[in-house]
C-alpha positions, 0 to 999 in steps of 0.5 A: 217741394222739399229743399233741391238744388237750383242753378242760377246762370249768368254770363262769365265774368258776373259770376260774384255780382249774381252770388252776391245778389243770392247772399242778399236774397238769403242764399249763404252756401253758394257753389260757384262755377264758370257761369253757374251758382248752384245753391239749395231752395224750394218752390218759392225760392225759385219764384223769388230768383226768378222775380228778383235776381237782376243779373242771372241770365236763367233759372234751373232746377237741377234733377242729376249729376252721373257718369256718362261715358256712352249712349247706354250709360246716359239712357240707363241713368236718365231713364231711372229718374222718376219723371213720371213724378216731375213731368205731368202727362201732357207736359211738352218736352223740349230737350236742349243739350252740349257736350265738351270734351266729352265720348258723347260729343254728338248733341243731337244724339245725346238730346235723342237720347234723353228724350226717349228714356224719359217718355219710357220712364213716364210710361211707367205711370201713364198707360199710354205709347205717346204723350200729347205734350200739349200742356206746360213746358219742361226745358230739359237741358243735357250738359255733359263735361268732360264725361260727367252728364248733369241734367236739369230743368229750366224754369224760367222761360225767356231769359231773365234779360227779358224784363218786359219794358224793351220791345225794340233795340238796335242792332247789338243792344246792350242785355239789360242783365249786363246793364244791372250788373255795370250799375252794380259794379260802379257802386253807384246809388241814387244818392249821386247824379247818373248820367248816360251819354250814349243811352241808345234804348235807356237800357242803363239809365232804366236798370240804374232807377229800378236798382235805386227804386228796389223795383224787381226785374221780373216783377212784370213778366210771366215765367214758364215754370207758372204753368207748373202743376207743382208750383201754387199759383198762389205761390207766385202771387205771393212773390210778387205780392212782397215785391211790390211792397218792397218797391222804395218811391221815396228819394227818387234817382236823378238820372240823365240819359242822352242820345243825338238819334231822336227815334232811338231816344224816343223807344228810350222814353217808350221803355222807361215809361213801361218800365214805371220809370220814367218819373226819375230819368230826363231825356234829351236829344243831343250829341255826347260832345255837347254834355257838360256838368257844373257839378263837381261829383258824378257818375257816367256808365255808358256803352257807346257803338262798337263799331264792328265793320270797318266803316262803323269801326273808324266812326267809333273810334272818332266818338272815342276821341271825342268823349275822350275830349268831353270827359277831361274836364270831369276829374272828380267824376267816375266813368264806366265805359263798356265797348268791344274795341280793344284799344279803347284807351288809346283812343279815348286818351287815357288809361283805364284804372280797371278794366273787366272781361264781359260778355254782351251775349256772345261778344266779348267786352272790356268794362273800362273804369275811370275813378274819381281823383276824390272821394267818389261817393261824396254827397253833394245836392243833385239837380240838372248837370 
């Protein structure tokens, strides 16, 4: 494949932490809208965001941009892309779409649509009426903006959260992306203590020793784009080949991830030891009231229970006060907190130095940033706190 354009998708509010991680995989002429970096690779470098980006939620291949204004104009300009050259005769064509602001406003006709102008275009090539779409999958999404359609393909599958190693979570659990991207935000590294007091499923403490142990996020999931006729299978081997490689055992993270529910600390243990993490990460079955830490440096990155009914609201609120509580003795350690509760600080008994509007799926939250009264990345010797 010649050089495209390819889109890599985050949640909004991660957009410069994903185009910092393209700037760090090689990618320097980046384009950066709500929720979307667009940037120009080929085949392997879609292999290598797919592998390596921690905090994209997807990766698309973009095919056109035009003007849509009705049906007519959208079939007309769909229909004469070359397809027949993308799509494969047994490929399966799954379109998704969304319209805002736009004369189109009817998703399902705009996904109908599309679908019938690129089965006629394929049969331009494929002397045939209907396809069998029994073979590898091509996502095709329809995104028009205020008239302006853009289509494009997705080649990763399952969302990029979906790293493998959680099987189980609760309720509202924590994206591992957003997980990344707290970690990054905190610019912690492996040379300072971690600590999780509310790890729930490890999903924090997980992200922080891949982060510290440069393990690739993607490294052990399959993507659909592998199916690809286009894309070498070796291509992919290779890919993964170098991010093994580049795997960094050497200085292990020392990190501490807590929770007081022992099932739930249980599946945290299941997903660290899945993840080839769990060398660098203790475990322990106690409540936040009872952490304490001699060491005078530290880094706390936690997403304690939002408490979205009523009842579970009140219970949040007492473990706000309470690791309000916990956490003052810990002047020269630097928190990092994420809850949907928008009075947080009152509860928690102090005012945030930051705070960041995040996106936990489709619920909104405030990263709340408590910094160091000292230098916060003074070294120090780590062992237990």
């Amino acid at each position: 494949m010649s050089e495209q354009t390819i889109i890599a998708t985050c949640a909004f509010g991660l957009e410069a932490i994903t185009a910092r991680e393209l700037n760090k995989l090689g990618f320097d002429k980046l384009s950066t809208e709500n929720g979307r970096i667009s940037f120009k690779g080929d085949f392997k470098d879609i292999a290598r965001c797919n592998i390596h980006l921690r905090t994209a939620d997807r990766i698309l291949l973009k095919i056109a941009d035009f003007d849509a204004y009705d049906f007519e104009q959208l079939y007309q300009k769909t229909r004469a892309i070359k397809w027949e050259d993308i799509i494969p005769q047994t490929g399966k064509m799954h379109i998704i779409g969304k319209s805002v602001k736009s004369a189109l406003h009817s998703v399902p006709a705009c996904q109908s649509t599309v679908k019938k102008a690129v089965v006629e275009a394929m049969q331009r090539k494929y002397s045939c009426d209907k396809f069998p779409e029994n073979g590898p999958v091509y996502k095709i999404e329809i995104s028009i903006l205020k008239n302006q359609a853009s289509l494009s393909i997705d080649t990763s599958g399952s969302g990029l959260h979906k790293r493998g190693y959680r099987t189980e979570a609760g309720e509202a659990p924590l994206r591992e992306t957003l997980a990344a991207a707290m970690v990054i935000l905190s610019r912690w590294d492996k040379s300072r203590l971690l600590v999780d007091p509310l790890c729930g499923s490890g999903t924090i403490a997980i992200e922080a020793a891949m982060i510290a142990q440069n393990i690739a996020p993607g490294l052990n999931r399959k993507f659909v784009s592998e199916d690809w006729p286009q894309i070498p299978e070796r291509l992919w081997k290779d890919v993964r080949e170098e991010a093994r490689k580049s795997i960094d055992k050497n200085d292990s993270p020392i990190i501490f991830a807590s929770d007081i529910n022992r099932r739930v600390l249980r599946t945290a243990m299941d997903n660290a030891e899945r993840a080839g993490v769990s060398d660098c990460i203790t475990f322990q079955g106690k409540g936040v009231e009872e952490f304490s830490s001699k060491k005078k440096f530290g880094v706390i990155i936690t997403n304690p229970p939002y408490g979205e009914r009523l009842l579970e609201k009140q219970e949040a609120e007492e473990l706000y006060k309470q690791m309000g509580k916990t956490f003052s003795a810990l002047d020269n350690w630097s928190l990092f907190i994420l809850t949907s509760h928008e009075r947080f600080c009152e509860k928690f008994g102090r005012r945030a130095d930051k705070n960041r509007k995040l996106y936990n799926g489709m619920i909104k939250c405030y990263l709340y940033s408590f910094f160091s009264k000292e230098n916060p990345f003074k070294r120090e010797k780590l062992s237990n706190p």
